[in-house]
VOZA-515930 format. One line per 2 residues: number of its first residue (from 1); their letters; for each residue x, y, z of N, C-alpha, C, O. Coordinates in Angstrom, 1 decimal, always signed. Each point is the difference from the previous one (the first is absolute). Example, Ala and Ser with C-alpha at 12.3 -4.5 7.8 and 13.67 -1.06 7.14 Angstrom:
<rs>
1) as) +13.2,-5.7,+7.8,-0.9,+1.2,+0.0,+0.9,+1.2,+0.0,+1.0,+0.0,+0.7 | -1.4,+1.1,-1.4,+0.9,+1.1,+0.0,-0.8,+1.1,+0.8,+0.5,+1.1,+0.1
</rs>
This chain:
<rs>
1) xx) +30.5,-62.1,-50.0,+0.4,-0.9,+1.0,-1.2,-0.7,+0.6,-1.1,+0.5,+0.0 | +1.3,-1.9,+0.4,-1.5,-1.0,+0.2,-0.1,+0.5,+1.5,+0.9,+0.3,+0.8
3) xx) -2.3,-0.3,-0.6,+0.1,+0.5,+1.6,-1.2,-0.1,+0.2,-1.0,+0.2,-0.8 | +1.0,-0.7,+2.4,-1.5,-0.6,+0.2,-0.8,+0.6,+1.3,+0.6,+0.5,+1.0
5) xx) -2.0,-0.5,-1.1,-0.3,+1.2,+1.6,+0.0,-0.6,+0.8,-0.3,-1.2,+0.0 | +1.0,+2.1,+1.1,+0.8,+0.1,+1.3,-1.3,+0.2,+0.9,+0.0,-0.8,+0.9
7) xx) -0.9,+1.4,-1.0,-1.0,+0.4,+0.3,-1.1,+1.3,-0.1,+0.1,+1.0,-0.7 | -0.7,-1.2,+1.4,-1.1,+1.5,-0.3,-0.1,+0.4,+1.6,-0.2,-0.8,+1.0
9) xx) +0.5,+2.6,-1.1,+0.1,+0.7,+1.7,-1.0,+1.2,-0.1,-0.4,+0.4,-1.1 | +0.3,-0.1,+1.6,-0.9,+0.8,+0.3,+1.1,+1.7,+0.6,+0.5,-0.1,+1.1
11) xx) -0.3,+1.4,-1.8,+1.2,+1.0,+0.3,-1.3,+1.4,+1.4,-1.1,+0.2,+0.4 | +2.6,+0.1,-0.3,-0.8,+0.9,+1.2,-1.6,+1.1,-0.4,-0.4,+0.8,+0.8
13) xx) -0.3,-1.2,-1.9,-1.1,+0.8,-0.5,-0.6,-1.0,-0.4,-1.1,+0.2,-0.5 | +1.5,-1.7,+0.7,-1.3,-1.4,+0.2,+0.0,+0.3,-1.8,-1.2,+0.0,-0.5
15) xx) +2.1,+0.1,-0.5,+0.5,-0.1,-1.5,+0.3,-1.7,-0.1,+0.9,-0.6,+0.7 | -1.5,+0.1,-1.4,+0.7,-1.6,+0.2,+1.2,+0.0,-0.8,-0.3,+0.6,-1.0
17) xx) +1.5,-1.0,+1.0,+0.7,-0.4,-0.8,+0.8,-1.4,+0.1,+0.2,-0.6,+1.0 | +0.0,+0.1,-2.4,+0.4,-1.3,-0.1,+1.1,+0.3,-0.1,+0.3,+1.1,-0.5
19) xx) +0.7,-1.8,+1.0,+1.4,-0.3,+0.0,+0.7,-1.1,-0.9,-0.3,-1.2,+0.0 | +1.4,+1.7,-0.8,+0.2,-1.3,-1.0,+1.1,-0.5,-0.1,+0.5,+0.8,-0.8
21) xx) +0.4,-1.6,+1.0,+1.7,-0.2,+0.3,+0.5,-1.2,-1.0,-0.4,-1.1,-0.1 | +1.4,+1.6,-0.6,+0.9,-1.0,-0.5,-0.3,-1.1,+0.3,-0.4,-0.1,+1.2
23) xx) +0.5,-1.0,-2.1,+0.6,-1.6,+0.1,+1.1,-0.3,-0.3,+0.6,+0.4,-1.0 | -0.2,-1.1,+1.8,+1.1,-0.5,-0.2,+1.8,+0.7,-0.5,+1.1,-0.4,-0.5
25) xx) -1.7,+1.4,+1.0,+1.3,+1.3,-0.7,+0.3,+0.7,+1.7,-0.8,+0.1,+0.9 | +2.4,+0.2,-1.2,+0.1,+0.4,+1.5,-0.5,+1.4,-0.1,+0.7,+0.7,+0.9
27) xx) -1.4,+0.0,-1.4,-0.5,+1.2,+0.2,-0.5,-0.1,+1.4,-0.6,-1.0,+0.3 | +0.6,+2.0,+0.6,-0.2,+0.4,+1.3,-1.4,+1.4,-0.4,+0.1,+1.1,+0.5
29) xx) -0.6,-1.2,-0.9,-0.9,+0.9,+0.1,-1.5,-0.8,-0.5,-0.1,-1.1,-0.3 | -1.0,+2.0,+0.3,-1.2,-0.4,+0.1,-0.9,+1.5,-0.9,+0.6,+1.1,+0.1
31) xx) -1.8,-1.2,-1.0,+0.0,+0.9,-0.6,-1.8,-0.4,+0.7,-0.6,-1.1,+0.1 | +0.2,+2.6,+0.3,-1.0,+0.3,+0.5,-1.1,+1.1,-1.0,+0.4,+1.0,-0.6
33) xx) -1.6,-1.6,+0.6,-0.8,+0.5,-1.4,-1.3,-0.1,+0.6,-0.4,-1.1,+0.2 | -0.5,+2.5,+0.3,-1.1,+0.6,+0.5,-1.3,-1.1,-0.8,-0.4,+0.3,-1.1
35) xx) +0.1,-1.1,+1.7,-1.3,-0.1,-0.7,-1.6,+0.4,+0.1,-0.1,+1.3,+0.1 | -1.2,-1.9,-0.2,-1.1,+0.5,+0.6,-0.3,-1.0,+0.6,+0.6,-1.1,-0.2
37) xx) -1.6,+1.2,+1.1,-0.4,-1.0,+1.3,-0.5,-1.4,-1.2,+0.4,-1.1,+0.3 | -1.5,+1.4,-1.5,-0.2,-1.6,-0.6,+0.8,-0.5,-0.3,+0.1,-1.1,+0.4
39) xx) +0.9,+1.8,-1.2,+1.6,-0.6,-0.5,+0.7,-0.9,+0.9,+0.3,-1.2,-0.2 | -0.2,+2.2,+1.6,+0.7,-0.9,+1.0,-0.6,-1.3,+0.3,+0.7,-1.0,+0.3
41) xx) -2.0,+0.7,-0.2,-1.3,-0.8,+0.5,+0.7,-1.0,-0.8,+0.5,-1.0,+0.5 | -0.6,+1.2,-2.1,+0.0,-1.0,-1.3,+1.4,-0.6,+0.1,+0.0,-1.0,-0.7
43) xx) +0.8,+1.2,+1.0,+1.5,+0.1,+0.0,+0.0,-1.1,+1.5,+0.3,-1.2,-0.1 | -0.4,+1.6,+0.8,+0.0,-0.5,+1.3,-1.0,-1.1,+0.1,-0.2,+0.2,+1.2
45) xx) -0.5,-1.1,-1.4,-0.9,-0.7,-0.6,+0.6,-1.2,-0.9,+0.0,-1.3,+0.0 | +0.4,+2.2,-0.8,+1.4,-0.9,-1.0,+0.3,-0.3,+0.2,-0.2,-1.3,-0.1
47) xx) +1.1,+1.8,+0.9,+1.9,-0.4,+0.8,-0.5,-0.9,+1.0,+0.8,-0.9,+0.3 | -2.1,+0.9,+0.4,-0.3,-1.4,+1.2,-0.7,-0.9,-0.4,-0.5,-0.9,+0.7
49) xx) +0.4,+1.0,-2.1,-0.7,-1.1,-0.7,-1.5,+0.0,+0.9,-0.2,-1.2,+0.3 | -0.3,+1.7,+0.1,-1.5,+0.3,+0.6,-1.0,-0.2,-1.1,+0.6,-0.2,-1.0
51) xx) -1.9,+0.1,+0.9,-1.5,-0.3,-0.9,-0.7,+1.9,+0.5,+0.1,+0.4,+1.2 | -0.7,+0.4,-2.1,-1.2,+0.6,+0.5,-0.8,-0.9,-0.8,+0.0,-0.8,-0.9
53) xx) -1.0,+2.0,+2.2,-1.4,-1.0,-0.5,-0.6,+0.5,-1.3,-0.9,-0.7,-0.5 | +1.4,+1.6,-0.1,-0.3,+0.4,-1.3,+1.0,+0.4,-0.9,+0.8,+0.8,+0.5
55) xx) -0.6,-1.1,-1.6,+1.3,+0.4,-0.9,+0.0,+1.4,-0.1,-0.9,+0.7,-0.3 | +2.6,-0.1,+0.7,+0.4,+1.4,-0.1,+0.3,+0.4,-1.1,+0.3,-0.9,-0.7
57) xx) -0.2,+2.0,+0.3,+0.1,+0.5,-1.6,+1.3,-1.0,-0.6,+0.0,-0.5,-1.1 | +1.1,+0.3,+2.2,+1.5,-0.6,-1.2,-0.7,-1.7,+0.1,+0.5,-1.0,-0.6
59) xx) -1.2,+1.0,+1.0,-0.8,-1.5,-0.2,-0.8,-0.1,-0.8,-0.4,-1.1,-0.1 | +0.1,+1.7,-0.4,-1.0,+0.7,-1.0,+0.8,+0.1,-1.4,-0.6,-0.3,-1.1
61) xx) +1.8,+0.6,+1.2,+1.2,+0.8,-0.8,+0.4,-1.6,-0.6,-0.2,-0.4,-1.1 | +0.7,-0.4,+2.3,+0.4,-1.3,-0.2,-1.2,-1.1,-0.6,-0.1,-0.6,-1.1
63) xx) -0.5,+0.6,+1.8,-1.2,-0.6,-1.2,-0.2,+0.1,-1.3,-0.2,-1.0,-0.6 | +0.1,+2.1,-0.1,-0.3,+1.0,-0.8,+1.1,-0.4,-1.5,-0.1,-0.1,-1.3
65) xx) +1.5,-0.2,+2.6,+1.3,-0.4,-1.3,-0.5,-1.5,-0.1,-0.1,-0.6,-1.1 | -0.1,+0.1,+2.5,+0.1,-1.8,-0.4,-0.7,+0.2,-0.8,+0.8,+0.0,-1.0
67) xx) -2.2,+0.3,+0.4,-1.6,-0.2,-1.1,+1.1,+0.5,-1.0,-0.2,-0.6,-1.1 | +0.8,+1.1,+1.1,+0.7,+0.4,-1.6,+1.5,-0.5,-0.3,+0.9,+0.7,-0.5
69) xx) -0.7,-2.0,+1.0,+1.2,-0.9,+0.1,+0.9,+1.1,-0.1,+0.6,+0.0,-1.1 | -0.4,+1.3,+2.4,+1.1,+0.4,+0.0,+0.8,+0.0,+1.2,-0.9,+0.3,+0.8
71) xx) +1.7,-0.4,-0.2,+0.4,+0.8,+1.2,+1.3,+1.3,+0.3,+0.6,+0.7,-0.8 | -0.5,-0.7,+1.8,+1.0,+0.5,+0.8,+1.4,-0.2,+0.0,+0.4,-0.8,+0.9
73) xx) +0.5,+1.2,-1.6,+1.2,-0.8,+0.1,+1.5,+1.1,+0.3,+1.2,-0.3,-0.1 | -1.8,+1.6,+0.7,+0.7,+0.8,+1.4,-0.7,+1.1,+0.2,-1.2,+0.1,-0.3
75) xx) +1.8,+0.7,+0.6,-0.4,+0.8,+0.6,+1.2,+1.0,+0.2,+1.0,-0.6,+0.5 | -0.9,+2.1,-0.8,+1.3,+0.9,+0.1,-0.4,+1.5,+0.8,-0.7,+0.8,-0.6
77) xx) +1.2,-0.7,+1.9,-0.1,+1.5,+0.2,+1.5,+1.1,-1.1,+1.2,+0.1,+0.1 | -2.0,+0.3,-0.8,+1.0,+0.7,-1.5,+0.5,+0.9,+0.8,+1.1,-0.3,+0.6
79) xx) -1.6,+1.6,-0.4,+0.9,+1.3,+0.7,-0.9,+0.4,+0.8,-1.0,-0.6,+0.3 | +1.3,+1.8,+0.3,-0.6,+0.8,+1.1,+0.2,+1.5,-0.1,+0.9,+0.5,+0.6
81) xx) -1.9,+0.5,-1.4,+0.4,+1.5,+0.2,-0.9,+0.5,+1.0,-1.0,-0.7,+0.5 | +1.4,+2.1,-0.3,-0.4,+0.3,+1.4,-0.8,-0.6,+1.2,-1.0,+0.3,+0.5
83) xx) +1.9,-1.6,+0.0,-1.1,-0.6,+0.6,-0.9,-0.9,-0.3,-0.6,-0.7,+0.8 | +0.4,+0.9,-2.2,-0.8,-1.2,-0.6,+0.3,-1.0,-0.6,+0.5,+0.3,-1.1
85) xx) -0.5,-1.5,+1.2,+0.1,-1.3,-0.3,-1.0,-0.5,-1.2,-1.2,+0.3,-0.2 | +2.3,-1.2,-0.4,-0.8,-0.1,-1.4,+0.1,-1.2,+0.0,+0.9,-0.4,+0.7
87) xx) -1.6,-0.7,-1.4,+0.7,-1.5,-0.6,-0.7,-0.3,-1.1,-0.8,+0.6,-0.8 | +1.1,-1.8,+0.8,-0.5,-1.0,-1.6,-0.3,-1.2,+0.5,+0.7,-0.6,+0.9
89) xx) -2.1,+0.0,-1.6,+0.2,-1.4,-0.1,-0.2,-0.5,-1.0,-1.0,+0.2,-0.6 | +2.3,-1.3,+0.2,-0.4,-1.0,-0.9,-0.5,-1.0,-0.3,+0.2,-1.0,+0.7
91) xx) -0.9,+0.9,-1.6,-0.8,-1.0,+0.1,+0.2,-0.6,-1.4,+0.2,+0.7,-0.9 | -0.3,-2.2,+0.9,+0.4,-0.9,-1.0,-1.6,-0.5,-0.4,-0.7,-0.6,+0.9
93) xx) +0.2,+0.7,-2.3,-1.4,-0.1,-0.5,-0.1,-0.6,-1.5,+0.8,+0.3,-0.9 | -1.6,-0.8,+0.8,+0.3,-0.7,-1.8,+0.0,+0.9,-0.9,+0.0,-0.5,-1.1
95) xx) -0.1,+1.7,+1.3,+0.8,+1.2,-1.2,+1.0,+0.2,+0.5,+0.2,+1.2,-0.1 | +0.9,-1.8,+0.9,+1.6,+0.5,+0.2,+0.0,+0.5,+1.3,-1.1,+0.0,+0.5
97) xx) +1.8,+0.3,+0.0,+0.2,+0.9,+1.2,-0.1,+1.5,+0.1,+0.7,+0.6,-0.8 | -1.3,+0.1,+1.5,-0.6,+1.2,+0.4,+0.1,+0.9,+1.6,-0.8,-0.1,+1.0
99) xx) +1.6,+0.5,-1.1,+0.1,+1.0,+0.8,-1.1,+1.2,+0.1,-0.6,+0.6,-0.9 | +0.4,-0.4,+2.5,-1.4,+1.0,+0.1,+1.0,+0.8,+1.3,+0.7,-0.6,+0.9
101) xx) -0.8,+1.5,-1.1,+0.1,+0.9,+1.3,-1.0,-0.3,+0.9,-1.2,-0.2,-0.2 | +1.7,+0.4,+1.5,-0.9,+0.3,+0.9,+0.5,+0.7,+1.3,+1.1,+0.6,+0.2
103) xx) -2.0,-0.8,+0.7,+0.7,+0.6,+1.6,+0.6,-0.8,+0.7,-0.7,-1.0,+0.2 | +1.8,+1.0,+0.4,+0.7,-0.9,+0.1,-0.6,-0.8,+1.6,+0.8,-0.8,+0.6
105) xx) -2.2,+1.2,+0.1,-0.6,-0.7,+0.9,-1.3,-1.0,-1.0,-0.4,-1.1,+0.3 | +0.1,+1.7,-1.2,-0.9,-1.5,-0.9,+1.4,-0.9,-0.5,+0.2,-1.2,+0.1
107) xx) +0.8,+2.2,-0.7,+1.2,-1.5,-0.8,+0.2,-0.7,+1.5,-0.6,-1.1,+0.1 | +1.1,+1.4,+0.7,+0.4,-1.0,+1.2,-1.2,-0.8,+0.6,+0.3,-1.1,+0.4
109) xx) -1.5,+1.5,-0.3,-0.8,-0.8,+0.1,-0.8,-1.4,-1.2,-0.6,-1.0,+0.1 | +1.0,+1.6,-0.8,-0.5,-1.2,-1.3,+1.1,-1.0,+0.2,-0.3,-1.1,+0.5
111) xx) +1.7,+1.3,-0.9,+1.3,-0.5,+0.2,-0.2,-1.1,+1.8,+0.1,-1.2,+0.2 | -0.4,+1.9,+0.2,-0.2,-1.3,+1.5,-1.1,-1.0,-0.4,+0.0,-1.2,-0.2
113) xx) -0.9,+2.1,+0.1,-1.1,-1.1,-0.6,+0.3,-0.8,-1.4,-0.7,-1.1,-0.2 | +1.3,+1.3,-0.5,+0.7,-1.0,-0.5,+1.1,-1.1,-0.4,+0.3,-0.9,-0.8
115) xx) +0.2,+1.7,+2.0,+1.2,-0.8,+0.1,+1.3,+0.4,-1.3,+0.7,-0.8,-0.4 | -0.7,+1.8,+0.2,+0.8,+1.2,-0.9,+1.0,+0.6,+0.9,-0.2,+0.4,+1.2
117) xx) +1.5,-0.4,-2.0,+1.3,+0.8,+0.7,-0.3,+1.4,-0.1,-0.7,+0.5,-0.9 | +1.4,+0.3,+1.8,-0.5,+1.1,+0.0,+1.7,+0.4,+0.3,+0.9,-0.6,+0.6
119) xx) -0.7,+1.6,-1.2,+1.1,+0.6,-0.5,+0.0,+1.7,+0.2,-0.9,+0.7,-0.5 | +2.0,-0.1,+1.2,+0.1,+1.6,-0.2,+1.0,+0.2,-0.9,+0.9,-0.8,+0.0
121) xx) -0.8,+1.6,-0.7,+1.1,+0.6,-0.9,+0.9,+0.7,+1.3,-0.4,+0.5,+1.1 | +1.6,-0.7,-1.6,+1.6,+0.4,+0.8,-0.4,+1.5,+0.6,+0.0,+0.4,+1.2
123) xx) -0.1,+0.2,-2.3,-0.1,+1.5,+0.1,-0.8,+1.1,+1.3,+0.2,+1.0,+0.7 | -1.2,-2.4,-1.3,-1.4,+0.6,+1.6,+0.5,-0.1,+1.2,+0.1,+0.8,+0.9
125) xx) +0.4,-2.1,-1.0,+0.6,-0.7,+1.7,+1.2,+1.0,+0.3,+0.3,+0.4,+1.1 | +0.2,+0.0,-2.7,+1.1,+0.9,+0.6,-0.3,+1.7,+0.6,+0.6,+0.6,+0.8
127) xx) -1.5,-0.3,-1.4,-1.2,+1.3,+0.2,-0.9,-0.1,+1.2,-0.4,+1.0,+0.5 | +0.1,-1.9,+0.0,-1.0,-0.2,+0.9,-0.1,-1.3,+1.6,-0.8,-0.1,+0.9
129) xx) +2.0,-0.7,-1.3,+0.2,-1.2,+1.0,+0.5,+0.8,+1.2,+1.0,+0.8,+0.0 | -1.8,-1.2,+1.1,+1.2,+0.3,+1.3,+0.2,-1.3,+0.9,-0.6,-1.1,-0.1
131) xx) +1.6,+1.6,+1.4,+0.9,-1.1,-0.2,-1.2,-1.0,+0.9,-1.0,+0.4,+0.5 | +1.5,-1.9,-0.7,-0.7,-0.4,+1.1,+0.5,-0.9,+1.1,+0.9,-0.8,-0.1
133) xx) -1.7,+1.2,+1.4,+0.4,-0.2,+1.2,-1.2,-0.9,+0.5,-0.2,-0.2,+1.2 | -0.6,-0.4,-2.1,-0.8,-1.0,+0.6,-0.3,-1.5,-0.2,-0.7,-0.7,+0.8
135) xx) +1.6,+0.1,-2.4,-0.4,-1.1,-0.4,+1.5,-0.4,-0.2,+0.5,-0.2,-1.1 | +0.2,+0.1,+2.6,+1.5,-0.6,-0.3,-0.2,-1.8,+0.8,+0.8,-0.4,+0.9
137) xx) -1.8,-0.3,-1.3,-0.5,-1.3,+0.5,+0.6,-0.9,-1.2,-0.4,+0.0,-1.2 | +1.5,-0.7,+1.7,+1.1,-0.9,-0.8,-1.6,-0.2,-1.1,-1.1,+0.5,-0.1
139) xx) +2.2,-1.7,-0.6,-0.9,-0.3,-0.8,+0.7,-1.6,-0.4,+0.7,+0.1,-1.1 | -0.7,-1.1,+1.5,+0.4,-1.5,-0.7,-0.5,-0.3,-1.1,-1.2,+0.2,+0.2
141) xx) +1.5,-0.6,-1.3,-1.0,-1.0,-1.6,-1.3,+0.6,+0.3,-1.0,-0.7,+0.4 | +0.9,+2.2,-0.5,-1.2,+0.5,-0.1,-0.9,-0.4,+0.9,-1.1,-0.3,-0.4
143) xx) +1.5,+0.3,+1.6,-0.8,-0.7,+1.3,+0.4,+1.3,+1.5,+0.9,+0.0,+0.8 | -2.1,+0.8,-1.0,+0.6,+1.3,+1.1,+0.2,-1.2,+1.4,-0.7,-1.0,+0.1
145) xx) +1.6,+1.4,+0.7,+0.5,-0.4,+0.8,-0.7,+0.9,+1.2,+0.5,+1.1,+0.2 | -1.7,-1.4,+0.7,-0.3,+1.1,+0.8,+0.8,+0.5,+1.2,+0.9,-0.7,+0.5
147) xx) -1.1,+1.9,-0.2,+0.7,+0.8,+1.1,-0.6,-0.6,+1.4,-1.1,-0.6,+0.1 | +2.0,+1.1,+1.1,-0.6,-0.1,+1.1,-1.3,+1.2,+0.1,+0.1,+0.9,-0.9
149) xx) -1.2,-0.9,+1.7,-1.0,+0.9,+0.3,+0.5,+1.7,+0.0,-0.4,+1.0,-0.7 | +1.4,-1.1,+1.7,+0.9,+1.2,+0.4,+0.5,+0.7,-0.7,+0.0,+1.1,+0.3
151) xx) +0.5,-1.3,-1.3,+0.5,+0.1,-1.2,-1.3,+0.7,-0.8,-0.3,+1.2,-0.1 | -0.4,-2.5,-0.4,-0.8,+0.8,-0.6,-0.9,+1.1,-0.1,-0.4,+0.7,-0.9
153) xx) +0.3,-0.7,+2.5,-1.1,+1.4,+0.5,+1.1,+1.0,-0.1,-0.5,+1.1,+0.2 | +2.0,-0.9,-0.4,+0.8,+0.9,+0.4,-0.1,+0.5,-1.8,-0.3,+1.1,-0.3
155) xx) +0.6,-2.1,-0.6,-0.1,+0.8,-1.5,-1.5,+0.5,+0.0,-0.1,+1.2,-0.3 | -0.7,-1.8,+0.6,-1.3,+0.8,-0.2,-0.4,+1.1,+0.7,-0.9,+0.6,-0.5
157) xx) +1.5,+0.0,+1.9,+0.6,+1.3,+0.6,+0.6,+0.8,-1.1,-0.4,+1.0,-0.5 | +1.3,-1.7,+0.3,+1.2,+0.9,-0.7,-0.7,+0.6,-1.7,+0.3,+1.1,-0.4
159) xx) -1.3,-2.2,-0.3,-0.9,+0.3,-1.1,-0.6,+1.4,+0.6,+0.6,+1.0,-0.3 | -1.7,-0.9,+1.2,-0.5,+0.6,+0.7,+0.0,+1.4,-0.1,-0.7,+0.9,-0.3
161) xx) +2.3,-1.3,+0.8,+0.5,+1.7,+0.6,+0.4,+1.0,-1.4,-0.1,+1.2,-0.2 | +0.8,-2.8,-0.9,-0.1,+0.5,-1.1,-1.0,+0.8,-1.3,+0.3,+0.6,-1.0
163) xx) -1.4,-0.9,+1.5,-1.0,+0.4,-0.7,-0.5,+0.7,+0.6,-0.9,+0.5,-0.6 | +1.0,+0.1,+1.7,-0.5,+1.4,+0.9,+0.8,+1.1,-0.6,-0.5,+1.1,-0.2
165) xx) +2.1,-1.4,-0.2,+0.5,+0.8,-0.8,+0.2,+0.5,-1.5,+0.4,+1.1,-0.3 | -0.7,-1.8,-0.3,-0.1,-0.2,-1.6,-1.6,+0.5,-0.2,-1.0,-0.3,+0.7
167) xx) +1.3,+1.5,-2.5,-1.5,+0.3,-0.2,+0.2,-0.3,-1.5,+1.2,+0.0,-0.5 | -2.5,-0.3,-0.2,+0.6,-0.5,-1.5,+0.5,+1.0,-0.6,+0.1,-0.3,-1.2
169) xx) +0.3,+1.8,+1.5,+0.8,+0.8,-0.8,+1.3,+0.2,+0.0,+0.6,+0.8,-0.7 | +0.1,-2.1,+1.7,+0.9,-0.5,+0.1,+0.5,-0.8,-1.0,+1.0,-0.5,+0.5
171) xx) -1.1,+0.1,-1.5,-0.7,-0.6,-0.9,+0.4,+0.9,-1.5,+0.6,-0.6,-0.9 | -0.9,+1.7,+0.7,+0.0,+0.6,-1.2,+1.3,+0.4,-0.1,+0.8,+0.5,+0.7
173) x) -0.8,-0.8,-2.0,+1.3,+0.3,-0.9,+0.5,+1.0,+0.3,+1.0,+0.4,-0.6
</rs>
């Protein structure tokens, strides 16, 4: 399923995790995947289209394919055993297409930075999505429609209270 980040939070032990939710599918839930603090940095960076002042390893990653006329052409979180999250990225290169495993905080970060779909398999979302209670902001011809203030500070309460509750062994199979 194509799904794009919702964002990156911070759980009650200061654990970053990115949040990742369906496109365009009425799925109601959101699938939450522990990252490490550079992951989140690199990721979050992405997604605001921001500059560092120095290139981060998936910039580095991304470079590395342009010099070898290859790129990025998705990105898949595959499955999840105990807890742990797995993915793949593909990449399209003048020897054919190639799949590499990786962690699914470098696949999501390369994939933003290059502008790559990023995709969970059914299974995980169905193993590990919970519901979500914070990104119900219409949506027009792919144009978020913003909320009032009040509103908004109330789902980000309501995120809050929810990650004071949830630990990632909530999570395992």
């Amino acid at each position: 399923m194509l799904v794009r980040v919702l964002g990156v939070a911070l759980d009650p032990e200061q654990e970053h995790v990115i949040l990742l939710k369906p496109v365009a599918s009425p799925d109601d839930r959101i699938l939450p995947v522990w990252i490490g603090a550079q992951e989140a940095t690199s990721i979050l960076i992405a997604v605001q289209g921001a500059d560092s002042p120095r290139p981060l390893a998936h910039d580095v990653m991304l470079s590395m394919l342009d010099a070898l006329d290859g790129e990025v052409s998705r990105v898949e979180v595959t499955r999840v055993e105990d807890g742990t999250f797995f993915a793949a990225v593909t990449l399209d290169t003048v020897a054919g297409e190639r799949v590499i495993d990786a962690r699914p905080s470098d696949a999501i970060a390369l994939a933003s930075r290059a502008g790559a779909p990023i995709f969970v398999a059914d299974d995980v979302l169905d193993a590990a999505g919970i519901p979500d209670t914070i990104s119900d902001t219409p949506e027009v011809d792919d144009t978020v429609v913003p909320e009032p203030a009040e509103v908004q500070e109330e789902r980000v309460e309501q995120f809050r209270r929810f990650l004071d509750e949830i630990e990632p062994e909530d999570f395992q199979g």
